[in-house]
N, C-alpha and C positions, 0 to 999 in steps of 0.2 A: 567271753562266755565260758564256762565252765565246759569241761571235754564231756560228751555224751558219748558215754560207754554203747547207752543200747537206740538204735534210731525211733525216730515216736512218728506216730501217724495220729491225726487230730479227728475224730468222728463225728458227726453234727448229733447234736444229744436230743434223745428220742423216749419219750414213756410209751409205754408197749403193754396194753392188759393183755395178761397170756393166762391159764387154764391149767391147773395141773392134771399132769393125761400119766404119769405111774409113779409108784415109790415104792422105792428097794433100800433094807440096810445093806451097807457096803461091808460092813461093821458091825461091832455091839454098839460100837460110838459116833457110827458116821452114818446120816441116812442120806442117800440120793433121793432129790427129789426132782423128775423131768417136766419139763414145761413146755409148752405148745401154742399155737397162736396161729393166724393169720395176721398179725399184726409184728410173728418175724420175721414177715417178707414187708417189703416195700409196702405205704398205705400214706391214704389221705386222712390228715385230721378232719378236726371239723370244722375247721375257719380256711379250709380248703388248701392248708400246707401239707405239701408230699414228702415225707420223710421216705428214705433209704432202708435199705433192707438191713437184717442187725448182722452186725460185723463184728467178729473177737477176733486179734489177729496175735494179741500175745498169749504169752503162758498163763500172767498173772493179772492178764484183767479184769475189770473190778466193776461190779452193777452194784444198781442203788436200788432195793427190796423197799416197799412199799405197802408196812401192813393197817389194818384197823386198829384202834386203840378199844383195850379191855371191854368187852361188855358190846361196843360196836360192831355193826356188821360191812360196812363201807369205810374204806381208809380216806382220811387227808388227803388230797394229789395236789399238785402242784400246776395253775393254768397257764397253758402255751400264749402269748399274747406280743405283737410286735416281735416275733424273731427268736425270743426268748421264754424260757419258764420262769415262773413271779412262782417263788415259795411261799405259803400262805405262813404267819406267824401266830394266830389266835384262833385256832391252839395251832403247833406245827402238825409237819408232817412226821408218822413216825416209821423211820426210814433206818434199816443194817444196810454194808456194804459187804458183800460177798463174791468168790471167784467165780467167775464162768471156768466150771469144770470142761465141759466138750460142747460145741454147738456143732449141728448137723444141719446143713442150709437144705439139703434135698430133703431130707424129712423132719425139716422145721421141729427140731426137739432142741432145746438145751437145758443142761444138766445142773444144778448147783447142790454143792453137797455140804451139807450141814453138820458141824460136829454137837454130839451131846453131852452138854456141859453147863452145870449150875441153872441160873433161874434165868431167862431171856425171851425176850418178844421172837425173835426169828426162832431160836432154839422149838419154841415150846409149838409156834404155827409149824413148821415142818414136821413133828412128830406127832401131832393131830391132824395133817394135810389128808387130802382123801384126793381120788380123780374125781375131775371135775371143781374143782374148788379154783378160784381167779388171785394174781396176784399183780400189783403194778411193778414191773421192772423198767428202769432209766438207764440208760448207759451200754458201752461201754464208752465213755468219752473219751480216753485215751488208748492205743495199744502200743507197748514198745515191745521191740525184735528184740530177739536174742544176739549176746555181741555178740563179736568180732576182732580174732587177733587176740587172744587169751590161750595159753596152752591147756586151761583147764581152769574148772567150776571147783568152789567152793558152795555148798548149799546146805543152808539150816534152818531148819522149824520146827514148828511143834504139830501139836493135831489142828490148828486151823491153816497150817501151808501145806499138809498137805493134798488139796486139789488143784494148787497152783504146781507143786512139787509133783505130781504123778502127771499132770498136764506137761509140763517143762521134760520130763525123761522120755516120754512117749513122741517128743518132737523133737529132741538132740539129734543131731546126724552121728550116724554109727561109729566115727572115729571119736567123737568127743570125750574127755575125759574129765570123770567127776568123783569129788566127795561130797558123799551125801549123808547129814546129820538129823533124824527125826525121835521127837520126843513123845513121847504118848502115853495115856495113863496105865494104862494094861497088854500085855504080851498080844491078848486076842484083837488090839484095835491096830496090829502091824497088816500091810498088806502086802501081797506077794507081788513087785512089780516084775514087770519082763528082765529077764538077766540081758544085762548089756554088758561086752568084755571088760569097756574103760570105765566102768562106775561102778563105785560100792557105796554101798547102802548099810547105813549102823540104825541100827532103831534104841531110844536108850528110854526103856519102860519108869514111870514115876513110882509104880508100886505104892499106890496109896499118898503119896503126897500131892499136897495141894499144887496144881498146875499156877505156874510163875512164882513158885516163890521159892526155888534152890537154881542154883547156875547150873543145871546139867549138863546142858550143850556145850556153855562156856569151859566146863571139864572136860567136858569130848572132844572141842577141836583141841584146844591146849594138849595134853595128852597126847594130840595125834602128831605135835610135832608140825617144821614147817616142812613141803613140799618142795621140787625144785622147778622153777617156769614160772610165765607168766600167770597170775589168778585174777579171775572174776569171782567175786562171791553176793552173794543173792540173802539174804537175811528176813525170816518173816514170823512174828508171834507176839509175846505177851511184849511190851512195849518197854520195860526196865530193864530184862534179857536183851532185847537187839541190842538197845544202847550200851550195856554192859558188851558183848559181841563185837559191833560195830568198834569202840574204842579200847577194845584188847588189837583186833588186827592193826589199826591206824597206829597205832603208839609203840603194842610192843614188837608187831611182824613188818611194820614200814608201808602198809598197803595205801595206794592213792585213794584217797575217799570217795574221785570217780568211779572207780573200779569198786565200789560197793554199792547194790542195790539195797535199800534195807527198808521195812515197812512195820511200823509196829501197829499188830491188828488189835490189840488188844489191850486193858488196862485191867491190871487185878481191883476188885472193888466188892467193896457190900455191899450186895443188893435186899433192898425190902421187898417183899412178895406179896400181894392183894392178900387180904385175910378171908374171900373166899374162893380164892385159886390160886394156890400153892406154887403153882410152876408160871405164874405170871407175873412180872416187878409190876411195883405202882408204881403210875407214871408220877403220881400229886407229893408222894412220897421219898424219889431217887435223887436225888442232886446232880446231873451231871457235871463230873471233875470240872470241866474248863466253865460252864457257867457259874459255879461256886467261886472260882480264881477270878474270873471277869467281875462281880458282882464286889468283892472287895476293892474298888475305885474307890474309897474314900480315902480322905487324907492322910491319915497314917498309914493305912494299910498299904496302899502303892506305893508309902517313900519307902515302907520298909520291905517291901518287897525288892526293890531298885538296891535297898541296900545292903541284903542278903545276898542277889544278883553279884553285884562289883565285890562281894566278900569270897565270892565264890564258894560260898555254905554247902550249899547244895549239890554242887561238884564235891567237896569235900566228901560232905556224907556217903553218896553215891560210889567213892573209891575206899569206903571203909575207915574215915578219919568219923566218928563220932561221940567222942564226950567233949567236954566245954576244954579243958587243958588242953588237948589235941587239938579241936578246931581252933583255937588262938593263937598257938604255936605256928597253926599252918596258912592261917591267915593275917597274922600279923597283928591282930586284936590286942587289947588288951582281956584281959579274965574276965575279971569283974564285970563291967561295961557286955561283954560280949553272954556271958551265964545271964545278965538281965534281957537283950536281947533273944535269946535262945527261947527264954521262955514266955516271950511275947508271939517269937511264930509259933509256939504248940499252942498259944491261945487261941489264935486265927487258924487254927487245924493246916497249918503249913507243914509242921512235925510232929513227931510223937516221940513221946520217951518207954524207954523200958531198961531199969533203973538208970544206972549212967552216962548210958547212952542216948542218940535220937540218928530217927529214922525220918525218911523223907514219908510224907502221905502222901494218898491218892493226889488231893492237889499239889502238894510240894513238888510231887515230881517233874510238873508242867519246868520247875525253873531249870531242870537240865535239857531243857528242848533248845535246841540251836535258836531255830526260832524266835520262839517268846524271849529265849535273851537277849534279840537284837534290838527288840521292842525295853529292854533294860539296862542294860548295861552301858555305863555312861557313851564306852566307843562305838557304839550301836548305829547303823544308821537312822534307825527309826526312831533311836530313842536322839540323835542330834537334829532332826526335823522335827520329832513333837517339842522340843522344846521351845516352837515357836507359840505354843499355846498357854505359855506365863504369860503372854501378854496378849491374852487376847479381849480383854477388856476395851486395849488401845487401838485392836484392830476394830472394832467395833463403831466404837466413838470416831474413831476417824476414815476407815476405808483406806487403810496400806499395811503394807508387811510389815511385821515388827521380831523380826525373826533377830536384828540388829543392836535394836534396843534390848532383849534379852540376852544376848549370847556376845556381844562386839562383832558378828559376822553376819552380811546377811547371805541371801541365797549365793548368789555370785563369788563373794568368798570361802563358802564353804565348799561350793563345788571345786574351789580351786587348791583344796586339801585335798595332798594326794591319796592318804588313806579312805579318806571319804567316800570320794567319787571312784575308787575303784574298784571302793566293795560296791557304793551302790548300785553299779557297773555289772556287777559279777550277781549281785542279786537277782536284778531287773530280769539278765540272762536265763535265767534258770528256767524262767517259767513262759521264754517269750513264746518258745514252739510252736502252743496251743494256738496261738494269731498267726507265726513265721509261714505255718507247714500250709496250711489252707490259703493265707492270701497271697501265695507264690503261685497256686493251681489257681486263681482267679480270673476268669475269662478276661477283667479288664486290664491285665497284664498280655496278655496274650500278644507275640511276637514285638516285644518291648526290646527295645537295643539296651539306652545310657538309663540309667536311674539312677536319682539321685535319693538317700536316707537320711533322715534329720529324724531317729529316735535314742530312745537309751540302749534299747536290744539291736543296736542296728548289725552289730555283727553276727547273729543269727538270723535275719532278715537277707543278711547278702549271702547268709552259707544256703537258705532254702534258694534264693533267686534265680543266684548260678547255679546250681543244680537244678533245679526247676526248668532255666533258661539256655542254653548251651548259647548261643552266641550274647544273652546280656554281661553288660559291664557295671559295677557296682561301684560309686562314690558315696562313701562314710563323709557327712560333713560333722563336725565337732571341734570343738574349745581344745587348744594344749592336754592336758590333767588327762581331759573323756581320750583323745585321741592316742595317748600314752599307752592308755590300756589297751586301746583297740589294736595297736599294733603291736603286744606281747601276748595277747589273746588271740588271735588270729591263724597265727601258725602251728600253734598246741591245738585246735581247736577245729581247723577243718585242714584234714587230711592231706587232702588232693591239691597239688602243687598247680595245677592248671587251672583248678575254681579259683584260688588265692591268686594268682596270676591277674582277674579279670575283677580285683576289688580292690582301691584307691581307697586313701584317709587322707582327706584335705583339711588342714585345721583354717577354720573361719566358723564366723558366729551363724545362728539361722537366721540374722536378722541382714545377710550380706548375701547376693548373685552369686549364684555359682556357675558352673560351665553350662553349656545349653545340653539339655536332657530331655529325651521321649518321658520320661514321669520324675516327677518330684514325690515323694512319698513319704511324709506327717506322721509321725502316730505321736497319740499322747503327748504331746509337747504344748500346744497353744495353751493349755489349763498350768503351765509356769508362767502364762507372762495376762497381762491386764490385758483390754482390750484394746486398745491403740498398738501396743506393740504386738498382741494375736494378727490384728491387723496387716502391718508392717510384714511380718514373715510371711503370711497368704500371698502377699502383693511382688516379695521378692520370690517366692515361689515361682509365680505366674511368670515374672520378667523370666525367669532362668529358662524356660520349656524352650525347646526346638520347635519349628513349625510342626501343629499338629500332636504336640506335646498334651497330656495333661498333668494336674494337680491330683493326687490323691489323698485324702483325708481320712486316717483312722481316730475319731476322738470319740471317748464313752461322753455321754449324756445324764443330766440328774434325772431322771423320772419322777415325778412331783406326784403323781397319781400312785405310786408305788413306793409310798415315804419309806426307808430304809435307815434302820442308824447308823452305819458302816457308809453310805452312800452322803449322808448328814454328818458323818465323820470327818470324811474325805474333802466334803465343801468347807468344813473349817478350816481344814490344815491350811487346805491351797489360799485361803483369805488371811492368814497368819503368816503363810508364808510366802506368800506371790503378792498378794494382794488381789488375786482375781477370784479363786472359788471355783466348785464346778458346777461348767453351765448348764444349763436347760438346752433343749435343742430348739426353744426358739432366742435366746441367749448366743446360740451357736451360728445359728442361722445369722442371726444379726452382724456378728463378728464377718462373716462371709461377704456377705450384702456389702458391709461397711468396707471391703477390699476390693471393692469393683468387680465381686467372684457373683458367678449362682452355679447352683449344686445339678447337673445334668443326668447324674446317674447315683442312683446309690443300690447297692446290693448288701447283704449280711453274709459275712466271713465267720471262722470256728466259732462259737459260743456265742453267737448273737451279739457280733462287734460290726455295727454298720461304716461300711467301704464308701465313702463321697468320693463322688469326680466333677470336679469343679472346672469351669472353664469361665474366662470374661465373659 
């Protein structure tokens, strides 16, 4: 798994109507606006679940604001049902995410501070907010700590970092040492923080220019030269700046990409404003950037997206290479072919020209997201998994993978590319926490010796365990390829020579005994194989437990009652590429049943992932 710079603590995610009880500007440009509740402390919903008292435990975390649409006096929310929240889609909710500025648990107030700027749902509610006015706040569902073992911070933003930025210096311990970079439109929206010896503070004023569209910061660290020591740096603003930030440090100053925190809050964009209220966008009228890029699924559009991606266009443009001679040059194109290309993405608003040059758009930009390119770029994992869906016709028609028939490789093979599986490895990682950090605290763990793990995240599963467990011992089981990685990840990736001490990698299949173990522990795995062989692994599970052993089941479920396209997405893949789909929980249930198992206990771990414990 990738090195976690800052530790994460997982919160059970909570909607909270709270009250606003004062509002202060901070600023000409920043208004505080405090909130209040009974429902910051600890409360019972209404389907009689007890949620936790609200917790922020980092600098920079982040709540989900919850307003009314234009004209409306009641917002959209989202209902609690089964363990989780069901986001309604028609129409959604409409929802900014903002920092918890300060929360104060003895006198249940927290802070969120609004910058003002251009035409916005949140902007425009906090600058008409009055006391007494209600707002639904969710979250904060994650918080990470500040690292550890860094000689000194690097810190940059603009006017929306900073309440995460004046949060963060107000909770450095007194020896820390920091640079600190803030951009903001005018001299009077600087604030006077507390002088601390080892941090200096640059504020670099826009003076009239449009917020995100010159590299200011990017001039300011550069300029400032490199430091000497170890750096963490922290990254948070208009979303073209980070990345630009982000890949000056990584390329031209050597920095690990662990060791950067980076957040892009923001996308520069036209907004349309209601024509009878000036300071509110139309909802009927805005395009949001990514459902404009999602909404181009048609056939041209996705190959030529895919193959702007693998041309690396958009990277190009992004590093200043932008007329057609240049971009051919640098991508290996031909002229011709590549000027008729160019200006098929300005027709699909991918680019824009201004005379012989082209500029990424609002959507274009989405193609320099790490992300969305793995979802394109031929070496992509995601993009060598969906390409089980050329043939899905055949998966159809017949009920099997045909990941084979399309590609000469089926699942098995591909796992057994070592590029492959070792990103998908490294991917998986990133995000297991959110499950790792809660279902380690899970009572049905409690004083657990041998465990055994059969998942993709398993080596974030055994960094929480043992730590979690002081006397557990942790076996990784996994294929050659998977286990390769786990033992070059392992070492870079948790510290502590005595937790790594008490975690094995034994390569064998999930479908083989392993040593006798107090729990065997599942996650996500059965939804790779049909049901005879989901089966078969339940069954070898059970043989491997010690007396008194159990089986533990993390597997998500399709909600039928909560049709979802993403969740309808997901059921194709796994049918194209497994041959099995994902199941229903009585789909699940049946799988269980059919292995001599029944489910004796089930509890709901981080995000509403239910925990089965199965016993014969």
């Amino acid at each position: 798994m990738p090195r976690r710079a800052r530790p994460t603590v997982v919160h059970t995610i909570a909607l909270r109507e709270l009250e606003v009880a004062r509002v202060v500007d901070v600023t000409p440009g920043m208004r505080r606006v405090t909130l209040t509740g009974d429902q910051l402390g600890s409360f019972t919903g209404s389907d009689g679940t007890t949620f936790p008292e609200f917790a922020s435990n980092g600098f920079d975390d982040s709540v989900r604001l919850i307003f009314p649409y234009p004209g409306e006096s009641e917002p959209v929310v989202p209902v609690y049902k089964d363990g989780k929240y069901r986001w309604p889609t028609d129409p959604p909710a409409l929802w900014r995410v903002y920092t918890v500025r300060r929360y104060d648990a003895q006198a249940r107030e927290l802070d969120i501070d609004f910058v003002k700027h251009g035409v916005g749902v949140a902007t425009t509610w906090a600058y008409r907010a009055n006391p007494g006015d209600r707002l639904h706040v969710g979250g904060p569902s994650v918080s990470s700590g500040r690292p550890e073992g860094h000689g000194w911070f690097l810190v940059v933003g603009d006017d929306t970092a900073i309440p995460a930025i004046g949060r963060l210096l107000e909770e450095l311990p007194d020896e820390t040492q920091a640079q600190v970079y803030i951009e903001v439109a005018e001299g009077s929206h600087r604030i006077d923080f507390p002088a601390r010896p080892g941090v200096e503070v640059t504020w670099i004023v826009r003076n009239g220019l449009a917020a995100g569209t010159k590299p200011l910061l990017l001039q300011a660290v550069r300029e400032a030269g490199r430091r000497e020591g170890s750096m963490f740096a922290w990254l948070a603003g208009e979303q073209s700046v980070i990345r630009d930030l982000r890949r000056y440090l990584i390329e031209e100053r050597g920095v690990d990409k662990s060791d950067i925190d980076f957040t892009g809050y923001w996308r520069r964009a036209e907004v349309v404003a209601l024509d009878e209220d000036p300071a509110m966008p139309d909802p009927e009228r805005n395009d949001e950037a990514f459902e404009k890029f999602h909404e181009m699924s048609e056939l041209l559009p996705p190959l030529a997206i895919r193959a702007a991606a693998n041309l690396g266009i958009a990277d190009c443009i992004s590093r200043g290479v932008r007329t057609a001679p240049a971009l051919a040059q640098h991508t290996g194109a031909n002229e011709r072919s590549l000027a008729k290309f160019l200006r098929y993405l300005q027709a699909i608003e991918l680019l824009e020209q201004e005379g012989d040059e082209y500029r990424l758009s609002e959507t274009g930009e989405f193609l320099t997201n790490e992300s969305v390119l793995d979802h394109l770029v031929s070496g992509g994992v995601d993009f060598r998994m969906s390409q089980a869906f050329y043939g899905l016709e055949a998966a159809i028609r017949h009920n099997h993978p045909v990941l084979e028939s399309v590609t000469g490789k089926d699942w098995d093979a591909l796992r057994s590319d070592v590029t492959f599986e070792h990103k998908r490895l490294e991917n998986r990682s990133r995000f297991v926490q959110v499950l790792a950090e809660p279902l380690a605290k899970s009572p049905v763990l409690g004083g657990v010796g041998k465990v055994v793990v059969h998942a993709a995240g398993a080596g974030v599963h055994a960094d929480y365990l043992t730590a979690g467990h002081p006397e557990a011992t942790v076996t990784i089981v996994a294929l050659p390829t998977a286990a390769d990685w786990f033992r070059r990840d392992i070492p870079t990736s948790i510290a502590d020579a005595t937790r790594r001490d008490r975690i094995r990698i034994v390569e064998q299949s999930v479908f083989e005994k392993t040593e006798p173990a107090d729990a065997v522990l599942i996650i996500d795995t059965l939804g790779q194989h049909r049901d005879a062989e989901a089966r078969l692994i339940l069954r070898q599970a059970a043989a491997s437990l010690s007396p008194g052993g159990r089986v533990l089941l993390v597997e998500d479920t399709f909600d039928l009652d909560e049709l979802d396209e993403h969740d309808a997405e997901r059921d194709i893949l796994q049918l194209t590429l497994h041959g099995s789909g994902y199941r229903t929980e009585d789909e699940l249930d049946e799988v269980i049943a059919g292995a001599g198992l029944k489910v004796i206990q089930t509890s709901l771990v981080g995000w509403g992932n239910t925990l089965r414990v199965l016993a014969p």
